[in-house]
C-alpha positions in Angstrom: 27.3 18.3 -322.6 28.6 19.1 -319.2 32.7 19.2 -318.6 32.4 16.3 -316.9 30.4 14.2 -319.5 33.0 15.7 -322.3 36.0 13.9 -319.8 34.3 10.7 -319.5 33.4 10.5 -323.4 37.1 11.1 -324.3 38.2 8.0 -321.5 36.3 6.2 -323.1 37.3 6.7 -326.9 40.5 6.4 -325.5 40.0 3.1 -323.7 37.9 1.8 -327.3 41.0 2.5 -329.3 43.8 1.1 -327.0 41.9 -2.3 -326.9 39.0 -2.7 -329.6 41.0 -1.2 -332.2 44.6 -2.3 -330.2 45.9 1.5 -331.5 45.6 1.0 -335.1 43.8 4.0 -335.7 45.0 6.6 -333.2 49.2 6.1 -332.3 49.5 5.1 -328.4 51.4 7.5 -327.9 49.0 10.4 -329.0 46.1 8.0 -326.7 48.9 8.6 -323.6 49.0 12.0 -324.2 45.5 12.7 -324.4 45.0 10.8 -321.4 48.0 13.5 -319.8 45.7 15.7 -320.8 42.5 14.6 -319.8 44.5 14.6 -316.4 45.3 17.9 -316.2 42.2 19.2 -317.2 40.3 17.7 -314.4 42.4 19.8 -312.1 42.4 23.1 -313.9 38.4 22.2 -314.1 38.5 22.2 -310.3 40.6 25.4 -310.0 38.3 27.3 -312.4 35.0 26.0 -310.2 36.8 27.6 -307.4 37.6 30.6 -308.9 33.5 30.6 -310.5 31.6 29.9 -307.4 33.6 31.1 -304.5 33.1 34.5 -302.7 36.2 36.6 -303.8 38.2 39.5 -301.7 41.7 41.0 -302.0 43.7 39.9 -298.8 46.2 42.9 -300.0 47.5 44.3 -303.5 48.9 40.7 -304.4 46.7 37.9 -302.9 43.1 36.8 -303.4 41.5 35.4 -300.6 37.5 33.1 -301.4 35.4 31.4 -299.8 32.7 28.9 -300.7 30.1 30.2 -297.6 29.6 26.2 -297.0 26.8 25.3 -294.1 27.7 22.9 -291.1 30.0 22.4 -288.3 33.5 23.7 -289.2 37.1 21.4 -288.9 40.1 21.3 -290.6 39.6 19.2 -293.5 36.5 21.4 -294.8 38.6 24.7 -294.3 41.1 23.4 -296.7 37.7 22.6 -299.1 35.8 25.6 -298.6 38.6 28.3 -299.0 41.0 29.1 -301.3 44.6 31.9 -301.8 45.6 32.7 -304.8 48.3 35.2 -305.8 48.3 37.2 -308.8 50.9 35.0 -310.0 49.4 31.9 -309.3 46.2 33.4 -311.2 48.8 34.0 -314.2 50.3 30.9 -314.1 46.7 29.1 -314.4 45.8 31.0 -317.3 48.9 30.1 -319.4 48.3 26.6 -318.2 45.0 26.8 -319.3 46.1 28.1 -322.9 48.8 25.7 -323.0 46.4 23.0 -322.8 44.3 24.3 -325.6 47.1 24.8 -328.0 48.1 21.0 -326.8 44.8 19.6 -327.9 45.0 21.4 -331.0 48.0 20.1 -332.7 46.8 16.8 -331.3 43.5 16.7 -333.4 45.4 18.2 -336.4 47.9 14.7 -335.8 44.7 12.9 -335.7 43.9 10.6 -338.7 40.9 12.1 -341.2 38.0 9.7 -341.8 34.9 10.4 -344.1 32.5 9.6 -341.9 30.1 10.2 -344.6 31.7 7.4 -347.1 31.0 5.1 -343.7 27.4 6.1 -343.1 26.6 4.8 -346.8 25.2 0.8 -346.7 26.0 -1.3 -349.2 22.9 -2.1 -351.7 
């Protein structure tokens, strides 16, 4: 499954417990943070597109300069589309971001409740 699909299956697990199952199952608060989440992943997603498709060059020791080599008539709003800075900071900063997200998501399906799905495959006889 793309990203993408992976996002849109967890909104709507999310949605499915905060109104079929009214948060009986999963706390609403651990549904609003995974909706935080799902949040910032969709904009770290964008950043690491950039940083995977763009055309990459040092602008000098501390700055990374990319373009995405887009076809048509230039203007303003596509510049800001089709180019990108990042420091070496800024690069840093992503990556613990990134991380931090992980490590969020982690403890959050360790809080989530365990259910033997096996026990709920089985039909009664």
């Amino acid at each position: 499954m793309s990203a993408v699909r992976v996002q849109a299956a967890l909104t709507q697990a999310i949605e499915i417990h905060r109104v079929r199952y009214q948060c009986r199952r999963v706390r609403k608060e651990i549904l609003d943070e995974l909706t935080a989440i799902n949040t910032k992943v969709t904009t770290l997603r964008a950043m690491r597109n950039k940083i995977a498709h763009f055309c990459w060059m040092r602008s000098n020791d501390e700055e990374l300069w990319g373009t995405n080599f887009a076809g048509g008539m230039p203007s303003p709003k596509k510049e800001q589309r089709h180019q990108a800075k990042f420091t070496l900071d800024d690069l840093a900063a992503l990556h613990r971001e990134s991380y931090a997200v992980v490590d969020q998501l982690l403890s959050i399906f360790e809080a989530l409740p365990k259910i033997n799905e096996d026990a709920l495959l089985q039909s009664p006889r």
